[in-house]
C-alpha positions as CSV (number, residue, x, y, z in Angstrom):
1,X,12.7,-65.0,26.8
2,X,12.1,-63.8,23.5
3,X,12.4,-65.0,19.7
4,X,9.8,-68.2,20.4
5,X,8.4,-68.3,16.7
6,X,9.4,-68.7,13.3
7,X,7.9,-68.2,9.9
8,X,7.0,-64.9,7.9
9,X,2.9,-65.8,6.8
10,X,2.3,-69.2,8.4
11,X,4.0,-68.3,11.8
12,X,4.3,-70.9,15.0
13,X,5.0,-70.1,18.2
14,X,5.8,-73.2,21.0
15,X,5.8,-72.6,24.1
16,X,5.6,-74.8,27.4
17,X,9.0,-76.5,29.3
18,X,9.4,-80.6,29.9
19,X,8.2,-80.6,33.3
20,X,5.5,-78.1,33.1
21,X,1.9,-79.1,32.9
22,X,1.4,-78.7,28.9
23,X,3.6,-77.5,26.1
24,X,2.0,-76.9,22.7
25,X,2.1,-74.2,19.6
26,X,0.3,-71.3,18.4
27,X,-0.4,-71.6,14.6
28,X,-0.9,-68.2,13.1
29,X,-1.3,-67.6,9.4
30,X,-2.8,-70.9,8.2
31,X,-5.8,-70.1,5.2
32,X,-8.7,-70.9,6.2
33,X,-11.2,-73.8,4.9
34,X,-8.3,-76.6,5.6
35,X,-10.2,-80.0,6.7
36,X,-8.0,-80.7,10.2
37,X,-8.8,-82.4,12.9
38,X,-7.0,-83.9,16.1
39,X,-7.0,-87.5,14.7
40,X,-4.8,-86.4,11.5
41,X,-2.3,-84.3,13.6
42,X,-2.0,-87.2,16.4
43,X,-0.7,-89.8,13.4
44,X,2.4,-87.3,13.2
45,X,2.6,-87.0,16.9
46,X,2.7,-90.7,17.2
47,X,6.0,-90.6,15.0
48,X,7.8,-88.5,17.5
49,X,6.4,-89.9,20.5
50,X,8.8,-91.2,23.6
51,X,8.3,-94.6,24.9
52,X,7.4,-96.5,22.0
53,X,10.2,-98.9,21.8
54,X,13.5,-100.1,23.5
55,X,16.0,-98.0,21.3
56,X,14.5,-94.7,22.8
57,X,13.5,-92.9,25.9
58,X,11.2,-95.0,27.9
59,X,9.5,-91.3,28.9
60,X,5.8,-92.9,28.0
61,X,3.8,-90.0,27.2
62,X,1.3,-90.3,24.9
63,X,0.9,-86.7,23.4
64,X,-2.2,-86.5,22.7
65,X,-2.8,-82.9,20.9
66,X,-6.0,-81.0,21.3
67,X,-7.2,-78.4,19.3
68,X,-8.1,-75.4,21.3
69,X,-9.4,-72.7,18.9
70,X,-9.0,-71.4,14.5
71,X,-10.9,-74.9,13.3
72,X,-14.7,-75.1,13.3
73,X,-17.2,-78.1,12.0
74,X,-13.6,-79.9,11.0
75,X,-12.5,-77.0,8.9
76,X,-9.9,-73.8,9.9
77,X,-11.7,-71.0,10.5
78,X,-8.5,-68.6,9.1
79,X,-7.7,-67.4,13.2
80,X,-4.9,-68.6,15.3
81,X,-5.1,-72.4,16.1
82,X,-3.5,-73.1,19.4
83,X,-2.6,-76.8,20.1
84,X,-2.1,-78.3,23.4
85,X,-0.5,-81.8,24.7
86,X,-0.3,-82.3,28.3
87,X,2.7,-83.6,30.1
88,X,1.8,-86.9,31.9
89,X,4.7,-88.7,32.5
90,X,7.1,-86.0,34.2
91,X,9.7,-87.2,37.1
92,X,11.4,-84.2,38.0
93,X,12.9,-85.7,41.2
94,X,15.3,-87.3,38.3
95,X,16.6,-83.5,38.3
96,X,17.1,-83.0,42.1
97,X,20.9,-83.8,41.8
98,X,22.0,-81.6,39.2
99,X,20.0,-78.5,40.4
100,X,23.1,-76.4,41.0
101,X,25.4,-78.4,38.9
102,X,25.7,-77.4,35.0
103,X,25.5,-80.9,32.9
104,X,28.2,-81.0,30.1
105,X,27.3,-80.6,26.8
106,X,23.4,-79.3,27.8
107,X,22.6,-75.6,27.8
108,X,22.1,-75.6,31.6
109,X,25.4,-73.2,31.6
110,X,24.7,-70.6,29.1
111,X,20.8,-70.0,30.5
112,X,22.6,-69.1,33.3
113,X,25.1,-67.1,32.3
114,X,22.1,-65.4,30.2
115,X,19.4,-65.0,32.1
116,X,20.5,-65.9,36.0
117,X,18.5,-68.5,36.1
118,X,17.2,-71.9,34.6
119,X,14.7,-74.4,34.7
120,X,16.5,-77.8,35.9
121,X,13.8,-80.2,35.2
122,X,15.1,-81.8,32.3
123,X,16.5,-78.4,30.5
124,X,13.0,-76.9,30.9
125,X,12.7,-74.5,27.5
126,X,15.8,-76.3,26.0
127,X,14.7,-80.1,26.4
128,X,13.7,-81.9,23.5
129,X,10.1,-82.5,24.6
130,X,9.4,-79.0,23.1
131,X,9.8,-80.5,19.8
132,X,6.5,-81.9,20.3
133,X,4.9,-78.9,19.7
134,X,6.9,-78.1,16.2
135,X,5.3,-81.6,15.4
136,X,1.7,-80.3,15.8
137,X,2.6,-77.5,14.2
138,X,3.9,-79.5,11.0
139,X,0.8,-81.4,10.8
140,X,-1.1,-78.3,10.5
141,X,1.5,-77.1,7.6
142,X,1.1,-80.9,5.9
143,X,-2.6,-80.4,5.8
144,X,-2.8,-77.1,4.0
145,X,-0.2,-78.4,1.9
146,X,-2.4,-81.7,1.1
147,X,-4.8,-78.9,0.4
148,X,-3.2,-76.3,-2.0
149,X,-0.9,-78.7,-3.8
150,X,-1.2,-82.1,-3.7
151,X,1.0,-84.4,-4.3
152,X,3.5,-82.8,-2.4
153,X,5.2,-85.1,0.0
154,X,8.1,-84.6,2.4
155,X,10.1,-87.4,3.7
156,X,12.8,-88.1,6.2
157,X,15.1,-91.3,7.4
158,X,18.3,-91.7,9.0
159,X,21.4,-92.2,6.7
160,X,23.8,-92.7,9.9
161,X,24.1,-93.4,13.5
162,X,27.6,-93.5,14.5
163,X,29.5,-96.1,12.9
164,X,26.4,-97.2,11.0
165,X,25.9,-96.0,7.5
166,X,23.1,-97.1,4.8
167,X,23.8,-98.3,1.7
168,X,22.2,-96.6,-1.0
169,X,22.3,-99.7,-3.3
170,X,19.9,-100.8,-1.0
171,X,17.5,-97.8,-0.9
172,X,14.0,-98.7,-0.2
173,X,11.7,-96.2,0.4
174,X,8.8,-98.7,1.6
175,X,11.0,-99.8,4.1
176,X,11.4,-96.5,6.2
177,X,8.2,-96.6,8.0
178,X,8.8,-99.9,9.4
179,X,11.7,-99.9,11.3
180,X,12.4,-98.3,14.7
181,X,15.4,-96.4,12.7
182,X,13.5,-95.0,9.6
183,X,16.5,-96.1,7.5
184,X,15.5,-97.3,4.3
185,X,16.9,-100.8,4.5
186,X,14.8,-103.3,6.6
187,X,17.5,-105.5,6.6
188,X,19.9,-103.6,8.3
189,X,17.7,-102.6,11.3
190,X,19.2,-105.3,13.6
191,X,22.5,-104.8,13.2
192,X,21.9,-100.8,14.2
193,X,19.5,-101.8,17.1
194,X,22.4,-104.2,18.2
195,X,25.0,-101.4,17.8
196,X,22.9,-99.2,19.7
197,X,22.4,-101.7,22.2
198,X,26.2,-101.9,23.2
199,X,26.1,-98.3,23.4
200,X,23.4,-98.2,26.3
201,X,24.8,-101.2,28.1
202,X,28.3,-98.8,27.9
203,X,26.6,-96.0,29.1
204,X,27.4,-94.3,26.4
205,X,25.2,-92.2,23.5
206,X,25.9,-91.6,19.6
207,X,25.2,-89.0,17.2
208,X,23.2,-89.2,13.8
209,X,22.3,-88.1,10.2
210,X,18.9,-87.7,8.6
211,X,18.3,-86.7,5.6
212,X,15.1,-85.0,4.3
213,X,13.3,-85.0,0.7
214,X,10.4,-83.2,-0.2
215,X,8.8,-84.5,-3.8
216,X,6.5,-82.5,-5.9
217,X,7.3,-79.1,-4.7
218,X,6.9,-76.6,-7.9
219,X,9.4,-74.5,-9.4
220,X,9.8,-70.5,-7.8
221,X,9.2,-71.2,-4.3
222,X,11.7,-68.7,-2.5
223,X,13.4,-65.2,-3.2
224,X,16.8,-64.0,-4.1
225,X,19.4,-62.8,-1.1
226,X,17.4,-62.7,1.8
227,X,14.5,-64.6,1.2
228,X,15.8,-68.0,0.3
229,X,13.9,-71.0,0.8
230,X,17.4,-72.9,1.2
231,X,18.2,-70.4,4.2
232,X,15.3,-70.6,5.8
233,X,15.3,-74.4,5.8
234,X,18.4,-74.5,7.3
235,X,17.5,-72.1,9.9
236,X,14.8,-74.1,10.6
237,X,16.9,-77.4,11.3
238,X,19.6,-75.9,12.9
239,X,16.6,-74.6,15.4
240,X,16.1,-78.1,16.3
241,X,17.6,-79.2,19.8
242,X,21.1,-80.8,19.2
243,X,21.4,-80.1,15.3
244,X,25.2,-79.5,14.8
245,X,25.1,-78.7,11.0
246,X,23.0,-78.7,7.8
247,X,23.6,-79.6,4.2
248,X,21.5,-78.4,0.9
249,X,22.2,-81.1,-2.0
250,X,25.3,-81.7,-2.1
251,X,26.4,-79.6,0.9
252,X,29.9,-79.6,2.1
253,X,30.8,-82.4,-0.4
254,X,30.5,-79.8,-3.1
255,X,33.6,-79.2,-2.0
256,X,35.4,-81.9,-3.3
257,X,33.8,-81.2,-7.0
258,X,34.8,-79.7,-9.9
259,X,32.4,-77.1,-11.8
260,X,31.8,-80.0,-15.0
261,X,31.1,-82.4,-11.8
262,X,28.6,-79.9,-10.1
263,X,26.7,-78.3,-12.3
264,X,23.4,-79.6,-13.2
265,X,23.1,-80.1,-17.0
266,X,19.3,-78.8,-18.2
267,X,17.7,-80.2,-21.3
268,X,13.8,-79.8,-22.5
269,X,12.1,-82.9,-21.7
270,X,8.2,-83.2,-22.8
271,X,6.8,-81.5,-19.8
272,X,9.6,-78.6,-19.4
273,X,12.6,-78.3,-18.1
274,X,14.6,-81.3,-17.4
275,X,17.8,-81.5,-15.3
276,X,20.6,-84.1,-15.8
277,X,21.3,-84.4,-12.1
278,X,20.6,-82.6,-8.5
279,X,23.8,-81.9,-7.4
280,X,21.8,-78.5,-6.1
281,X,19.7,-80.3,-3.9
282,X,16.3,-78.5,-5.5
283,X,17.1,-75.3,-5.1
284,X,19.4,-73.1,-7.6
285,X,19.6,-68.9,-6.3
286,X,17.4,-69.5,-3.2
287,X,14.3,-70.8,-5.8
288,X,12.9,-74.0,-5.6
289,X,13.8,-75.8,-9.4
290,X,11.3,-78.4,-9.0
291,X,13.7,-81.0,-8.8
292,X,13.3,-83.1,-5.2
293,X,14.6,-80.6,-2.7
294,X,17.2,-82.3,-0.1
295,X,18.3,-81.5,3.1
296,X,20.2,-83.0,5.7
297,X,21.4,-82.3,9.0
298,X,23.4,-83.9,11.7
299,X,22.4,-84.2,15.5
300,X,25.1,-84.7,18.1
301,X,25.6,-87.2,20.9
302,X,22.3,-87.4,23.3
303,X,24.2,-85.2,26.0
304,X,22.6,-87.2,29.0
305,X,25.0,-90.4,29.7
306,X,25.4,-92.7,32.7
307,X,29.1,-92.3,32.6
308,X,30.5,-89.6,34.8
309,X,32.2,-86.6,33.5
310,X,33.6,-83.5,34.7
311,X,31.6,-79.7,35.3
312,X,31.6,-77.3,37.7
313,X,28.6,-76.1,40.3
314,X,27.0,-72.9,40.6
315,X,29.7,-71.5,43.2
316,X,32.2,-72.7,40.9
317,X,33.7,-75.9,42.5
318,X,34.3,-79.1,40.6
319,X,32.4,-82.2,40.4
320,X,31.4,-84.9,38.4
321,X,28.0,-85.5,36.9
322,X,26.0,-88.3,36.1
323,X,22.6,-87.4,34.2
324,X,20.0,-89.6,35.5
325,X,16.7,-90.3,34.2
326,X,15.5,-91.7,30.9
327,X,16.8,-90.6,28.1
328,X,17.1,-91.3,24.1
329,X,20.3,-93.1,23.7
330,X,19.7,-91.8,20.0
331,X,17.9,-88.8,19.9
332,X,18.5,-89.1,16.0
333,X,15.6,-91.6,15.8
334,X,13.1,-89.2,16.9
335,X,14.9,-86.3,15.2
336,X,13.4,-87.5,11.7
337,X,9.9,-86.6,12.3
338,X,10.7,-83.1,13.6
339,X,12.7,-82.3,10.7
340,X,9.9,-83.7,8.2
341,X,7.7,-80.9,10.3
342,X,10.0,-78.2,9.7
343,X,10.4,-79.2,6.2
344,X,6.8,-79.1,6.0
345,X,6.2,-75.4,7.8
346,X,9.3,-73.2,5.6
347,X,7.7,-74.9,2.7
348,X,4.1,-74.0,3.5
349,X,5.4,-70.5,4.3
350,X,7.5,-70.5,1.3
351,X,3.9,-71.5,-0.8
352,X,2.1,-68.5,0.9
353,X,4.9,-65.9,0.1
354,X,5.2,-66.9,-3.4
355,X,1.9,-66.8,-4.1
356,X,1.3,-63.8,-2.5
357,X,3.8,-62.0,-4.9
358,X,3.3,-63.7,-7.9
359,X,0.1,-65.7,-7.6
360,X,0.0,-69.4,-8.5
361,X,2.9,-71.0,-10.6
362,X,6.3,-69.6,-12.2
363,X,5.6,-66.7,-13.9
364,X,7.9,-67.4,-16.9
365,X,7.9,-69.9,-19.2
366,X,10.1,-72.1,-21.7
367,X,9.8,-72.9,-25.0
């Protein structure tokens, strides 16, 4: 299996299945003098990680990273840093029904039909426990960005779970941290944790929306046609297991607009350039504006339900398949901290390339 990293200067390769003894990441391209250690990745980790409450897997692992190699006396050393969590909590006898039965709506059938084989134990390659390792990975990316520009910050929360939608009016951005939803309304929490709790009890599972924001990201990141930082952040979500699509700013809503509706008016404010709106989501031709750069993307139905539905088995004869196990009910919950990670790497990367080209800051100026 081939195509296991992403990135042009900061690259990350994962490798490592659900069932097997460790998964983890290779971090290539990271500058070197970044103050990193385990203790700052594993706060990220902790975001992800299964088993923390009732409206998620009850898996209870508690991926704990090590740093194998590229960081010396607390600092990178500028050589590939290779991360590690071991897998502690496996119960691949969970698996033992459906080994020659294809689960609906997982990737069991198209391994199969690709490479002749697959590895049952929870999806192997194609679970979700592989996005631990992106998560490693991001902490890495948020240090050197901590590092080169601070005051960069990337965010993410849920906007909706099924039925449930947040209401902007009520936006607060303290609030996301402190919920088992990351919406950014403490005071809707219980209704979605009683909405999802319905769904469980029907053995039933529901899709999601999160929306990312990163804040204080300068203006030029990005190249024209190929290179654009919008393209490779939707690449990057839509890499994410069970990401059905992605929006930049607006996204497919733009469709509804009219051009006096969608532009984004410019004026000269004190310290440059000043837009009337962001409409554009941060990014205008592929290059970062300066504005808050917005992305969201929406993950479907956890795949693994209690309620029987129809597939076929490896010789081809019907059957119905129930997917034990314990499995996110939501997997938009732990979605959000992945995405923040990839946010965090194509903007890292992003930094690297631009600088490379054109050195530090936009090269023209106003006024």
């Amino acid at each position: 299996m081939s195509l296991n990293t992403f990135g042009h200067l900061f690259r990350v390769t994962t490798w490592g299945e659900s069932h097997g003894p460790a998964l983890g990441a290779t971090v290539d391209g990271c500058p070197p003098g970044i103050a990193i250690d385990e203790a700052f990745l594993q706060k990220w980790l902790d975001k992800r990680r299964p088993g923390q409450n009732k409206n998620t897997t009850q898996r209870d692992e508690p991926d704990a990273v090590r740093i194998l190699s590229g960081v010396f006396e607390g600092q990178t050393t500028g050589t590939p840093i290779q991360l590690m969590i071991e897998n502690t909590d496996q119960r691949s006898r969970d698996y033992g029904e459906i080994a020659r039965t294809f689960r609906p709506g997982h990737a069991d059938i198209t391994y199969h039909l690709k490479y002749g084989l697959r590895d049952y134990r929870g999806g192997g390659r194609s679970s979700a426990r592989e996005t631990a390792a992106r998560v490693a990975a991001g902490g890495v990316a948020r240090a050197a960005l901590d590092a080169l520009v601070p005051g960069i910050a990337i965010k993410g929360y849920m906007t909706r779970m099924g039925d449930m939608v947040i209401d902007r009016d009520r936006f607060d951005w303290n609030a996301i941290d402190g919920n088992d939803f990351w919406i950014p309304d403490a005071g809707a929490a219980p209704e979605w944790e009683a909405y999802l709790k319905k769904l469980r009890k029907d053995k039933n599972s529901v899709g999601a929306e999160i929306e990312l924001v990163a804040r204080g990201l300068p203006a030029g990141l990005g190249a024209p046609v190929y290179g654009k930082l919008d393209t490779d952040l939707a690449a990057a979500m839509m890499s994410i297991n069970a990401v059905k699509g992605v929006e930049i700013g607006e996204g497919m809503a733009a469709a509804r607009l009219t051009g006096t509706q969608n532009a984004d008016e410019i004026f000269m404010g004190e310290h440059g350039p000043e837009f009337s709106s962001n409409h554009a989501g941060g990014i205008l031709g592929g290059i970062s504006t300066g504005q808050e750069v917005v992305v969201r993307f929406a993950v479907k139905p956890t795949s693994s339900i209690m309620t029987p539905r129809r597939s076929i088995r490896m010789d081809g004869s019907p059957t119905e398949v129930v997917t034990r196990g314990r499995h996110d009910p939501c997997v938009g919950i732990r979605a959000v901290p992945v995405g923040e990670a990839m946010m965090a790497c194509v903007v890292l990367d992003h930094l690297l390339l631009h600088r490379g080209q054109v050195g530090e800051g936009p090269r023209g100026s106003i006024g």
